[in-house]
N, C-alpha and C positions, 0 to 999 in steps of 0.2 A: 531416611535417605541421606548419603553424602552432604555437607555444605558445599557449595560451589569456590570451586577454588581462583583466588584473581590471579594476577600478573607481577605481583612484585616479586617474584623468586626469579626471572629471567636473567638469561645469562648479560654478557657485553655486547657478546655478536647481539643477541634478539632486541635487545636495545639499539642498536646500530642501525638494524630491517625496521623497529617500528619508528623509528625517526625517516627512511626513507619510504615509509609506507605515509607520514601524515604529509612530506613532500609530494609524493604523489598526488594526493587528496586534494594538494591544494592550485597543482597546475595541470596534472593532465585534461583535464576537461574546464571547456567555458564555454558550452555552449548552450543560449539563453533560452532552448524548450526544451529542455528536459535536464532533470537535477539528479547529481551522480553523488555517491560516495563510493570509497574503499572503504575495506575493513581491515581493521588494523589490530593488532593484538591486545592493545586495550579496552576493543571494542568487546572483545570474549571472553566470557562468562564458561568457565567446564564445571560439571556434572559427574563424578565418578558414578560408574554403575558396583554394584555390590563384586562384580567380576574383577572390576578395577581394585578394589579393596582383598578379595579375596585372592588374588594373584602378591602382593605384598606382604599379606599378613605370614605366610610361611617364609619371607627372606631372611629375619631374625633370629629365628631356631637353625635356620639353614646353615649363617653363618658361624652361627656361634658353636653349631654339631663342629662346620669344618676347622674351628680355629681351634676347638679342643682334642679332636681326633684326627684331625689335619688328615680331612677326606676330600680329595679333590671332588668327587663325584659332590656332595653338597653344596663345596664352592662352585661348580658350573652349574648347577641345576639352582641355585641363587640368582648366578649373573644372569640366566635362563630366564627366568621366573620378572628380574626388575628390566629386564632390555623387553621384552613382550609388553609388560604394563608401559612403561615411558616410550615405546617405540608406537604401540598406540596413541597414546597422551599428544607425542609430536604429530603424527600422524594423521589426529584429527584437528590440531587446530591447524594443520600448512594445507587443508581442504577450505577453513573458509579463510585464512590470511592472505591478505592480497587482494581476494575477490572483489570488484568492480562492478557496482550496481547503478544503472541507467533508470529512469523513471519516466516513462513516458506520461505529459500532459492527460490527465482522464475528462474523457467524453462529458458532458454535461448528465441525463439524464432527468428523469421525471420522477417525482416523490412515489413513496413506496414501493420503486424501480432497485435492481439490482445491479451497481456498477462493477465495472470487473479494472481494477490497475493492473495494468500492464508493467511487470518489470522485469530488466534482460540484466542478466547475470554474465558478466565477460569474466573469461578466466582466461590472460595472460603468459599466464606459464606455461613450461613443458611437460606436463605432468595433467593429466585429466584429473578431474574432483566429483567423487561417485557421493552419491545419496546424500543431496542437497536437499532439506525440506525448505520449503515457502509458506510463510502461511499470512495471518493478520490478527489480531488482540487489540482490544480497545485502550485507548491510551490509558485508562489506570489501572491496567492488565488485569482485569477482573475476569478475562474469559479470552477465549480463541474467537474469532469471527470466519466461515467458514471452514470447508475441510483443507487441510494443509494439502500439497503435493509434492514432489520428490521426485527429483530432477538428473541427471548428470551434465557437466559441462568439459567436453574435449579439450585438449590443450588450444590454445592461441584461437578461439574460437569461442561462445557463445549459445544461451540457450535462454530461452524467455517461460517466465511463468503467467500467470495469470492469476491476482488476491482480488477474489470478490467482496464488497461492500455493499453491505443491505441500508440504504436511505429508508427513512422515516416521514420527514417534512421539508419542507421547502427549503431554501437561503445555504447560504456557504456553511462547510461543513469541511471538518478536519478530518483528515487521511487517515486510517487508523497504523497503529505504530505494524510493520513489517517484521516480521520472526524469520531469522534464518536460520538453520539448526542442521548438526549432522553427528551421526554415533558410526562414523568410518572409521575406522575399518571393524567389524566384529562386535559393535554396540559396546565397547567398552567403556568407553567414556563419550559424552556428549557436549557437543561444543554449541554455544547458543551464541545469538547478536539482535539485538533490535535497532533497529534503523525509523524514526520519524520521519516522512517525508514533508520538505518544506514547502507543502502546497496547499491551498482549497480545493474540494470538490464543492462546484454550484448543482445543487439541483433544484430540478423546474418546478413549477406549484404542476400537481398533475391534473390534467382537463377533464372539466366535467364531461360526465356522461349521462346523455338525454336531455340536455340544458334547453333553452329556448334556441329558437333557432336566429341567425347574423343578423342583427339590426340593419334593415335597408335592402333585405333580399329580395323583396321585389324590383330592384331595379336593372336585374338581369347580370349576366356576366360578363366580362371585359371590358367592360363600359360602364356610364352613369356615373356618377358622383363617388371619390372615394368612400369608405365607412370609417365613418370616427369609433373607438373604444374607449369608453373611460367609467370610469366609476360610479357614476349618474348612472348610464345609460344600463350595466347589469345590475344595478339595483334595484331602477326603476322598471324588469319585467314583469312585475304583480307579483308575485310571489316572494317567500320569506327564505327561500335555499341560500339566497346571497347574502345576507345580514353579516357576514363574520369577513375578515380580511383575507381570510385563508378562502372562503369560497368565493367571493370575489374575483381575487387571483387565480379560482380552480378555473372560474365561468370566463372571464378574457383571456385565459391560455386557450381553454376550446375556441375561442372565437376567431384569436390569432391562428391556429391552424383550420379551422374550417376556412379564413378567408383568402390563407394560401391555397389550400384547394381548390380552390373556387376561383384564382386567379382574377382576385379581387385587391383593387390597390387597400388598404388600410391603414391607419395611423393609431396612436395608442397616446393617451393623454393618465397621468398619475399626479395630480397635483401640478405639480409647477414646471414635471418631466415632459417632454412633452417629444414625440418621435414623430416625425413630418411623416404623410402617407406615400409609400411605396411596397412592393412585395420581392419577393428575391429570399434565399436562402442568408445573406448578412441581416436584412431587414429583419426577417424571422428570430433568427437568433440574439440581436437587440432588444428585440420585442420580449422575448425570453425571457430573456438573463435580466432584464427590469422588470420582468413579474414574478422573477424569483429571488430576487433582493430585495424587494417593496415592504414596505414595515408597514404598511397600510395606513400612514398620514393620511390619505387622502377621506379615509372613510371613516375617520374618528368629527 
């Protein structure tokens, strides 16, 4: 296959666009939940396809047929032949230069759960940009993560994808790197970019299932004494399921949401963390997001 060809042949003009495309970058957007880049002509990476190649490779006979028999038909069926190949080539990178990517905050979820990022693709120009792929690759591009999709984005307008990401275990975890890719017009050539986003996904230790049931359930519902949760108390069920930090943390996520159900005040003790009892949708997700960061001090 082709080596990928970079960006130092560009002309003055394209020099000029990508000096106001890293302006762009750097004031169009500030706003503090959700993190944007443009793409910029240093950011792509092209691909020739064998088409791309094979479209060139007869220019040189072409030329050299018309400057020795000085046939015009050779010379236009040359300039024929190099304005199709570079008129693709421009063609496919002015599909992703410029483009404008929003990255919406991702939802928390629960280990070996499947998060989906959201990200909305603005295309500013006058000119629509057809057959956009999306996809996701682990950051030491060892592989694709999900199946890509492929999109179009109207002029002055906007279209959102969706890059799934498969969690494994609990605690903060890195975004995996964004692919954006497109072979417009005709698959000739293919223009690529990866984008890292600069954020964590947390996900939640996941709850056990079938665990004991909420310490203190007998003392009815919306009433009686908060329930305390702490690390003592799921370890001390009789049973060896909890021994490890990880199912510790599985068995007080079950607990934390059995006792939202159950509209049960609760409080959650880690050590030295210690979260006063209350229930509510903020409580819950504090409750959370410290049994999904917990490095299990408590239970060494």
């Amino acid at each position: 296959m082709p080596a990928p060809i970079p960006f130092p042949f560009l002309t003055a003009r394209s020099r000029r666009l990508a000096t106001a495309d890293r302006a762009a970058n750097a004031a169009v957007f500030s706003s503090e939940d959700e993190h944007h880049h443009v793409l910029r002509l240093r950011d792509l990476t092209l691909h020739p396809s064998p088409m791309f190649i094979a479209l060139l490779v007869p220019v040189a006979p072409l030329l050299i047929l018309a400057a020795v028999l000085g046939s015009i038909a050779a010379a236009g069926l040359a300039a024929l032949l190099l304005t199709i190949a570079f008129g693709c080539l421009w063609r496919c990178i002015e599909t992703l230069r410029g483009l404008r990517l929003r990255l919406s905050p991702p939802a928390p979820c629960f280990a070996g759960d499947t998060a989906m990022l959201e990200l909305c693709l603005d295309n500013p120009g006058r000119h629509a940009r057809w057959d956009i792929g999306i996809g996701g690759e682990r950051a030491d591009r060892s592989g694709a993560l999900g199946p890509s999709g492929w999109l179009d984005v109207p002029p002055h307008s906007y279209s959102v994808a969706l890059v799934p990401i498969r969690t494994a275990t609990r605690g903060s975890m890195a975004l995996p790197v964004v692919r954006i890719e497109t072979q417009h017009p005709f698959g000739v050539v293919r223009a690529l970019s990866r984008w890292t986003p600069p954020r964590q996904l947390l996900v939640y230790a996941r709850p056990e299932m079938d665990g004991p049931p909420l310490p203190g359930h007998g003392q009815g519902r919306h009433g009686g004494q908060p329930v305390w949760l702490d690390v003592a108390t799921a370890v001390g069920e009789g049973d060896a399921s909890a021994s490890t930090p990880e199912a510790i943390a599985s068995r007080l996520t079950a607990w934390v949401l059995l006792a939202e159900r159950q509209g049960r005040d609760y409080g959650l003790r880690l050590g030295a963390v210690v979260v006063p009892p209350a229930r509510g949708l903020a409580h819950r997700r504090r409750c959370l997001q410290l049994l999904g960061s917990w490095d299990g001090a408590a239970a060494r």
